[in-house]
C-alpha positions in Angstrom: -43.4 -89.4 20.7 -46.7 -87.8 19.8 -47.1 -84.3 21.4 -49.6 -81.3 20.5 -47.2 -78.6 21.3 -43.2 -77.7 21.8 -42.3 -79.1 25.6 -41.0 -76.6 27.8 -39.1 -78.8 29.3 -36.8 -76.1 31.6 -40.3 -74.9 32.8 -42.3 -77.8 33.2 -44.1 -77.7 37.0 -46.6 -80.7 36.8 -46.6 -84.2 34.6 -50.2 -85.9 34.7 -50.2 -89.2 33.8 -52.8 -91.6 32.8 -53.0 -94.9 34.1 -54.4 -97.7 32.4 -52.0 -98.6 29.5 -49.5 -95.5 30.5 -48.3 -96.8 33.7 -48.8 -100.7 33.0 -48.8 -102.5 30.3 -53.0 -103.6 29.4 -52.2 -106.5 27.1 -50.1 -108.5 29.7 -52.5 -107.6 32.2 -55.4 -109.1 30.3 -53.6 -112.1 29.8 -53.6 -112.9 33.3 -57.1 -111.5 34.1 -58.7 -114.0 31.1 -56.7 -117.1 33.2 -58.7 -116.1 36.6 -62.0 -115.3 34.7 -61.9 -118.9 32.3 -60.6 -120.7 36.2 -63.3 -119.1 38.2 -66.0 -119.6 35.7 -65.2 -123.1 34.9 -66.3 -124.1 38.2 -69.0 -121.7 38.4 -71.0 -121.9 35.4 -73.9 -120.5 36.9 -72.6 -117.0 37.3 -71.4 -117.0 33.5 -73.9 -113.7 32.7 -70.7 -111.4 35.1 -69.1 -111.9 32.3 -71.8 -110.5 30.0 -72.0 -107.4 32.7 -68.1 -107.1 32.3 -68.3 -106.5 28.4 -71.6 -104.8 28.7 -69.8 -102.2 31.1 -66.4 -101.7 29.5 -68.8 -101.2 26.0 -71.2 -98.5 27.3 -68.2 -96.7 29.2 -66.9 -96.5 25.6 -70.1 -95.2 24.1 -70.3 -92.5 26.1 -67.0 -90.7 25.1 -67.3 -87.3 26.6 -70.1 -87.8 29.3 -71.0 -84.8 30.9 -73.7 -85.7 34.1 -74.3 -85.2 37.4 -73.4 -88.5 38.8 -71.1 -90.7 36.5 -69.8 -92.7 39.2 -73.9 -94.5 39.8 -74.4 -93.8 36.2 -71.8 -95.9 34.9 -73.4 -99.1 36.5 -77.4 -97.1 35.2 -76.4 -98.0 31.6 -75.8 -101.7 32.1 -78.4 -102.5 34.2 -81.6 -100.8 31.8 -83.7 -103.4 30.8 -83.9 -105.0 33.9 -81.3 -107.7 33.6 -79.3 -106.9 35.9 -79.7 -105.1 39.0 -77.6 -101.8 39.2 -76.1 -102.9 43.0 -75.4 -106.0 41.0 -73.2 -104.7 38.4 -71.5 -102.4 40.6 -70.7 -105.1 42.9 -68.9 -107.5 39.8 -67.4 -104.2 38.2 -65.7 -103.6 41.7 -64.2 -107.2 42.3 -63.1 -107.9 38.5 -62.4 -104.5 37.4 -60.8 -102.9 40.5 -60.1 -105.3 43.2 -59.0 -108.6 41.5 -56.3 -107.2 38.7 -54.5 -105.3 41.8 -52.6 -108.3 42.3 -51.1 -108.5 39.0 -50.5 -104.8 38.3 -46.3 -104.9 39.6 -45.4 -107.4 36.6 -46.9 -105.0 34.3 -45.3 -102.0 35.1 -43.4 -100.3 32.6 -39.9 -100.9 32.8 -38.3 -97.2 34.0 -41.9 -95.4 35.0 -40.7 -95.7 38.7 -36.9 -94.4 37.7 -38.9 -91.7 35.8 -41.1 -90.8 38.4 -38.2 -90.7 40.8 -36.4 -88.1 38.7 -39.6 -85.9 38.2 -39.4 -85.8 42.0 -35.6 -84.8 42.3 -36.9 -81.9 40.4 -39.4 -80.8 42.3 -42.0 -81.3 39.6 -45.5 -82.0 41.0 -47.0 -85.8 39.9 -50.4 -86.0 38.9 -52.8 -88.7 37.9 -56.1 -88.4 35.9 -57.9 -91.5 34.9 -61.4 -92.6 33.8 -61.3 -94.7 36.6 -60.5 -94.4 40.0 -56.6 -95.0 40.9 -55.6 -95.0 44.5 -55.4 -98.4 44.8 -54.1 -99.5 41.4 -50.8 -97.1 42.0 -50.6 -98.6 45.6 -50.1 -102.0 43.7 -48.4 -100.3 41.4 -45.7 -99.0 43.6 -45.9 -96.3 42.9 -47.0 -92.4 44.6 -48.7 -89.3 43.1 -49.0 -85.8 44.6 -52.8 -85.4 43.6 -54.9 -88.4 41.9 -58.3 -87.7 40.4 -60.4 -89.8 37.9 -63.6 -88.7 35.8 -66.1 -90.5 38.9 -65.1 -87.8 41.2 -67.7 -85.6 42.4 -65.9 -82.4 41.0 -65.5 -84.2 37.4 -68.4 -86.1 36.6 -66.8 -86.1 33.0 -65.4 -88.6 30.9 -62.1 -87.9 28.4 -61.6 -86.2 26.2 -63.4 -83.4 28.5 -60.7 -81.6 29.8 -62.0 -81.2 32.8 -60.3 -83.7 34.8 -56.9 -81.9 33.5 -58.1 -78.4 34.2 -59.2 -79.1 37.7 -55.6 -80.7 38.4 -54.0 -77.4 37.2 -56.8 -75.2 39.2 -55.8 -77.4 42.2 -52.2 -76.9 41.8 -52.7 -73.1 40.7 -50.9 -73.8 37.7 -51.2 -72.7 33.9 -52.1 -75.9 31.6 -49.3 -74.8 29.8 -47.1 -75.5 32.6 -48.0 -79.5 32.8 -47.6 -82.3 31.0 -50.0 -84.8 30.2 -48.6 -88.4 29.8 -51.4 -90.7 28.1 -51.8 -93.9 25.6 -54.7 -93.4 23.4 -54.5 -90.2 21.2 -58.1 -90.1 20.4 -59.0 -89.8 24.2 -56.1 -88.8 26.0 -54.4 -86.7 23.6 -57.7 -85.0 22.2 -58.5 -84.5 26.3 -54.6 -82.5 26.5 -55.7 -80.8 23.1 -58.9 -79.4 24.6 -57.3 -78.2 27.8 -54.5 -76.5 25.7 -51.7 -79.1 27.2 -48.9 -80.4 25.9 -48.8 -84.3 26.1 -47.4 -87.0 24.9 -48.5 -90.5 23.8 -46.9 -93.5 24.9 -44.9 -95.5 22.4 -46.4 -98.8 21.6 -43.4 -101.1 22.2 -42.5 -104.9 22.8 -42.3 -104.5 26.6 -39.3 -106.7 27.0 -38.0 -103.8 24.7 -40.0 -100.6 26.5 -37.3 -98.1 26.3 -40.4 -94.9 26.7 -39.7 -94.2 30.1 -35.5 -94.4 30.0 -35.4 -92.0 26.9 -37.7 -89.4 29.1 -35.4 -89.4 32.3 -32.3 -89.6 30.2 -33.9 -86.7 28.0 -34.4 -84.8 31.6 -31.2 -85.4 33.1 -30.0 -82.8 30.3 -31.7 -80.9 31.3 -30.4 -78.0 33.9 -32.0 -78.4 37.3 -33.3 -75.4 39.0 -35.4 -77.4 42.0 -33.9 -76.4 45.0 -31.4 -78.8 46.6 
């Protein structure tokens, strides 16, 4: 487990997780999204060029590691659609349906194994459950199964920031009233996620890359917590 400083574990208040490849495993999910895409697109060849504003999309959101603006959420769809190819109401409206509507129905089989025992224990402890993702979330946990005490992701009005900015993670602990050293910030990609912990002087951890019929990440947390003495009131 890759962390930037000692856990506290005994004072720990908050655990922020990350969604997209740290509550779900990505690579099973994209096998079933390419299925839908190559089934609807085989009978709809016309349309093809959604798939052009898909990879288009996901590539500029890439690009523009550490966006600080005043409107991410309308400028995300800006950056695809210069040039005049595309329409920006055009890419929003594919982004939505294949990006954040469509995959919903698929996220349950991807779930981690032991995330919801882990989140369940984090709860018997009174520790506060978090979210903070580059995209927005309420809807993904909801398919997920899964329920968070405050859920924010880089679009919101009060972020307008993409990782690793850390502040997405330092309005959670504003929010909260808490100390960033008093969280936890579960992610999957070091570089974003763990550079985004680094900058808002967090401790994280990164999310071991493991067969998923053989995902033990989540089990060797709450097993490493139920060591732990509990002080939450009972």
């Amino acid at each position: 487990m890759k962390q930037a400083m000692p856990i506290n574990w005994e004072e720990l208040t908050c655990v922020i997780f990350d969604v997209d490849g740290t509550l779900y495993a990505q690579d099973k999910l994209r096998k079933r999204m390419l299925r839908a895409l190559v089934q609807h697109y085989s009978l709809r060849p016309w349309k093809v060029t959604d798939l052009q504003i898909l990879r288009r999309f996901r590539h500029e959101r890439e690009k523009q590691t550490a966006y600080a603006g005043p409107n991410l959420e309308a400028d995300q769809y800006a950056w695809v659609a210069q040039g005049g190819r595309y329409s920006a109401e055009r890419v929003r409206a594919v982004v939505r349906h294949w990006m954040f509507e469509h995959p919903n129905q698929f996220l349950l089989p991807c779930r981690f194994p032991g995330i919801q025992e882990f989140f369940a224990a984090l709860r018997a402890r009174g520790i506060t459950i978090g979210i903070y993702s580059d995209y927005p979330a309420q809807q993904k946990l909801a398919a997920l199964g899964l329920e968070a005490d405050i859920i924010i992701s880089s679009t919101d009005a009060a972020i307008n920031r993409l990782k690793p900015h850390p502040q997405g993670l330092l309005h959670i602990t504003r929010q909260l009233g808490l100390e960033p050293q008093q969280c936890l910030f579960i992610g999957d990609r070091p570089e974003l996620d763990g550079a985004c912990a680094e900058a808002a002087t967090m401790p994280y951890l990164i999310v071991e890359k493991q067969p998923f019929s053989a995902f033990t990440f989540y089990d060797s947390l709450t097993h490493h917590l139920s060591t732990i003495p509990n002080s939450a009131p009972a």
